[in-house]
N, C-alpha and C positions, 0 to 999 in steps of 0.2 A: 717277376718280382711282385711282393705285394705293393695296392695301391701307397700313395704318400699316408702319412696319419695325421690329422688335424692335435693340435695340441691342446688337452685339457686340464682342466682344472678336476686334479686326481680327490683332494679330500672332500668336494663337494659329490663327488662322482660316488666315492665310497658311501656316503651319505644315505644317498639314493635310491641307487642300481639295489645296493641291499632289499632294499622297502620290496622293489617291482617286480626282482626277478628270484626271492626267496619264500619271498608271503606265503603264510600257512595260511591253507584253507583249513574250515571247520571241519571235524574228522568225524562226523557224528557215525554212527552204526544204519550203514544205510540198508534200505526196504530191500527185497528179493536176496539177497544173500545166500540163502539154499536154491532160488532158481534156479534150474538151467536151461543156457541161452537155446538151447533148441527146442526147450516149451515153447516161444515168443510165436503171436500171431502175426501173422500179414493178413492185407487184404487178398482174396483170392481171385488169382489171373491175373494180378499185376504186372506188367512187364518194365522195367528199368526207360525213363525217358531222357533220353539227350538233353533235350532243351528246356530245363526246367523255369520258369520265369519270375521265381526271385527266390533269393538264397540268404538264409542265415548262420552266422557263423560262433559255433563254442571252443572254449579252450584256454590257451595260456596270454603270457607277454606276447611268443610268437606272433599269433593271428591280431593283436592289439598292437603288432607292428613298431613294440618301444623299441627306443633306440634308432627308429631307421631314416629318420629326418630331421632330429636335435635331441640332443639328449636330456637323458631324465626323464622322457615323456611318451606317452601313447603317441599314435599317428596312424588312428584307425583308417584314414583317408589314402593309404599306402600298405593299408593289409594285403596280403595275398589271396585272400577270400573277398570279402564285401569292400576291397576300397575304388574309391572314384578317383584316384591318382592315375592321368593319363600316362605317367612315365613308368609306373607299376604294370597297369594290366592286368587287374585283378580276375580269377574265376568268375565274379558275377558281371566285370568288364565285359568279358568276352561272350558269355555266358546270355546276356541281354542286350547288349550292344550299347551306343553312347545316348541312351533316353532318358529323356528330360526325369520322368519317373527313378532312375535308376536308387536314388539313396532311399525311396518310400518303395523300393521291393527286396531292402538289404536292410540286414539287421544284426550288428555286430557284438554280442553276448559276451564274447571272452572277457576275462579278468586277468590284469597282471598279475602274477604269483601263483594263480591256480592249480590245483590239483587234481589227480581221476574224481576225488572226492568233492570239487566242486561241480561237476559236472552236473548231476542229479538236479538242481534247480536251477541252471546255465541252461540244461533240457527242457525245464516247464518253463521258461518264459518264453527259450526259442518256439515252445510250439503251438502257444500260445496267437505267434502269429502265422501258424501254420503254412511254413514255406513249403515252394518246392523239392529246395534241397538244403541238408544242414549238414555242414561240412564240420568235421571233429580231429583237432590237433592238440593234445595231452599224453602228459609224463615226463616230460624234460622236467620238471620240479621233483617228482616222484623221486627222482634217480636223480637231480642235486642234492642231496641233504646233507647235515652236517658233517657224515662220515658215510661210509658205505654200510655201516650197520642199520644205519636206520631210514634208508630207502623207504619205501611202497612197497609190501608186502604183496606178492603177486597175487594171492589169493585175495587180498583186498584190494588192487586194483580190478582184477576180471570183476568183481562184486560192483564196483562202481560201473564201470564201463557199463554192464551187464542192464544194470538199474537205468544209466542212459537211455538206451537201445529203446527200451519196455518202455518208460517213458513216453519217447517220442510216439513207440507206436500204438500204444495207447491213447494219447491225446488228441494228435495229429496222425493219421493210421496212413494218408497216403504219400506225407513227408518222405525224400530217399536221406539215405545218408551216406557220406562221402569220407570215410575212415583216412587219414593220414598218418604214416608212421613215425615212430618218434623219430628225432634226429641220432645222427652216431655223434655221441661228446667225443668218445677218443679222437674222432677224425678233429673233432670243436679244440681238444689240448695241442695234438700234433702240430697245428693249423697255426697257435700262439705260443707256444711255449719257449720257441728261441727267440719270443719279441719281448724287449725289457719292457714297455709298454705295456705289450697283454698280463704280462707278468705281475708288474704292477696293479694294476686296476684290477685282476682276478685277486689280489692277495688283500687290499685296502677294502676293496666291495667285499669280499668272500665269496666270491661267485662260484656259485657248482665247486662247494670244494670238496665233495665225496670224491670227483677227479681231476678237479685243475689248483687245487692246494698241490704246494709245495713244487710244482709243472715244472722244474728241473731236474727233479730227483729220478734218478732212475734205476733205484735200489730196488732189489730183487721185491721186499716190501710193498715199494709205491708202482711195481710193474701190475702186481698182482692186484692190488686196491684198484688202479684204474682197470684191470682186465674184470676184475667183478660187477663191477661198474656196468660196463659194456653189454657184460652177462646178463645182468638185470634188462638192461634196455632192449637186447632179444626178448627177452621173456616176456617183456611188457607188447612187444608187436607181434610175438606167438597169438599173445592174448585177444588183443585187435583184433587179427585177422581170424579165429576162431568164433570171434562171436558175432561179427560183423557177416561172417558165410556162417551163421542161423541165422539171417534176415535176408530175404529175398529184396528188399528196397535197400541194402546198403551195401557200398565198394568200397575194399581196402583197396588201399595203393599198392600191396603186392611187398611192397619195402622200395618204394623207390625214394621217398626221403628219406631214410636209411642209408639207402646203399650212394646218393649219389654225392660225386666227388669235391666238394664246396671247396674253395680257396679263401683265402682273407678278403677276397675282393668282393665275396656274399658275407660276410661280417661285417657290422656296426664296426663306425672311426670311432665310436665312445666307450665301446666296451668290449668288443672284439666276443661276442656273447650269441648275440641277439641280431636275425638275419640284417644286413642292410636291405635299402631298395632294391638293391640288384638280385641280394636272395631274396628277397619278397618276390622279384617279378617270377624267381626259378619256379616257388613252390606255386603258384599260381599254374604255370604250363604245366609242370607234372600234373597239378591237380587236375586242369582241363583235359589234359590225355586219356586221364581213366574216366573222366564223367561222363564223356562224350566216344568212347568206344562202346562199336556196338557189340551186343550179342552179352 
């Protein structure tokens, strides 16, 4: 069963959760566009290193961890990347261990609302401090939008992404980077949609309503809207992992945020949206499996 639900205050929620987990980023017309990712240099002989000893992190609300300790708010200190929450276990928790140093070799970039499109200057300040590794979780926004027509255009997300990658390895050239996949929303509607609650608060927020509008209906119509939905979010981790293998310094996850089985009990009590601590601790260990596997 799922866990109990704390009870909220839905129209302050509405309020809110909109702001954090819709935000448009500025959609400018970004640099490299005609690149392609397997122009991108590395340094040569580089070999992938396990133990990188400090990590920066780009992306959405996700990695900004709202929702996952009171709501309405960031709780970068329970990211699954850069946070120093003992009960998390963050990537750079494990990754550095419990040192005094830890929040001065972590550097937490993401923005709530974000999109592939903020990425490109989310890239120039992470590399700015030139970590060892910059962990990359974008496109849940992409694939919330108002409807399913006006997504993220894949050809303009791989452009974003794309401009990422070049970035970093331009700046910071011995940076690795650590690709995450987006999350499955269908499994995210499945998850709430016989809960009058989730129902609620996705309907008053507007949460992801390209598929969790209307989370009852299950007209040939609304099967197809969330099944494109989906479609898109493949194609967005096609993207990922194509451009990510043309760089010898960076690992996708393969789709393991993707593919793995989350329950209500890795969902926020505030929004049933946005990972709890407990998903936060998941993507964490997913993420440490691939950083730290050899070869």
């Amino acid at each position: 069963m799922p866990p109990r639900r704390r009870p909220i205050a839905l129209s302050a929620l509405a309020a809110l959760v909109l702001t954090a987990c819709t935000g448009q980023g500025t959609d400018d017309d970004p640099g490299g566009r005609d690149r392609e990712a397997g122009e991108r240099s590395t340094p040569a002989g580089t070999e992938w290193d396990t133990g990188p000893e400090s990590v920066a992190a780009i992306g959405d609300s996700i990695t900004r961890a709202f929702d996952a300790c009171a709501p309405l708010a960031d709780c970068p200190e329970a990211s699954w990347a850069t946070g120093t929450d003992t009960g998390v276990t963050s990537l750079a928790r494990q990754l550095i261990g419990n040192d005094p140093s830890l929040a001065e070799r972590t550097w937490n970039l993401a923005e709530s609302g974000a999109r592939a499109a903020d990425l490109p200057e989310q890239a120039r300040r992470a590399a700015a401090h030139e970590p060892g590794l910059l962990t990359v979780l974008i496109g849940g926004n992409d694939a919330c939008a108002p409807d399913a027509a006006a997504m993220t255009p894949v050809a303009d997300f791989r452009a974003h992404v794309t401009e990422t990658v070049d970035i970093v390895r331009t700046q910071s050239p011995d940076t690795q980077v650590y690709v995450a996949s987006v999350p499955d929303l269908m499994r995210l509607w499945s998850q709430g949609s016989e809960s009058l609650l989730a129902r609620s608060v996705w309907r008053m927020a507007d949460i992801c309503p390209s598929i969790l509008a209307d989370a009852q209906d299950t007209s040939a119509a609304a099967q197809e809207r969330r099944a494109s939905v989906r479609a898109r979010v493949r194609e967005y981790n096609e993207v990922l992992a194509e451009v990510c293998a043309a760089d010898a310094l960076c690992r996708y996850d393969g789709g393991a945020v993707f593919d793995y089985d989350f329950t209500a009990g890795h969902l926020s009590d505030w929004d049933w949206f946005h990972p709890s601590r407990e998903g936060q601790s998941v993507l964490a260990a997913l993420a440490y499996e691939q950083v730290t596997a050899e070869g």
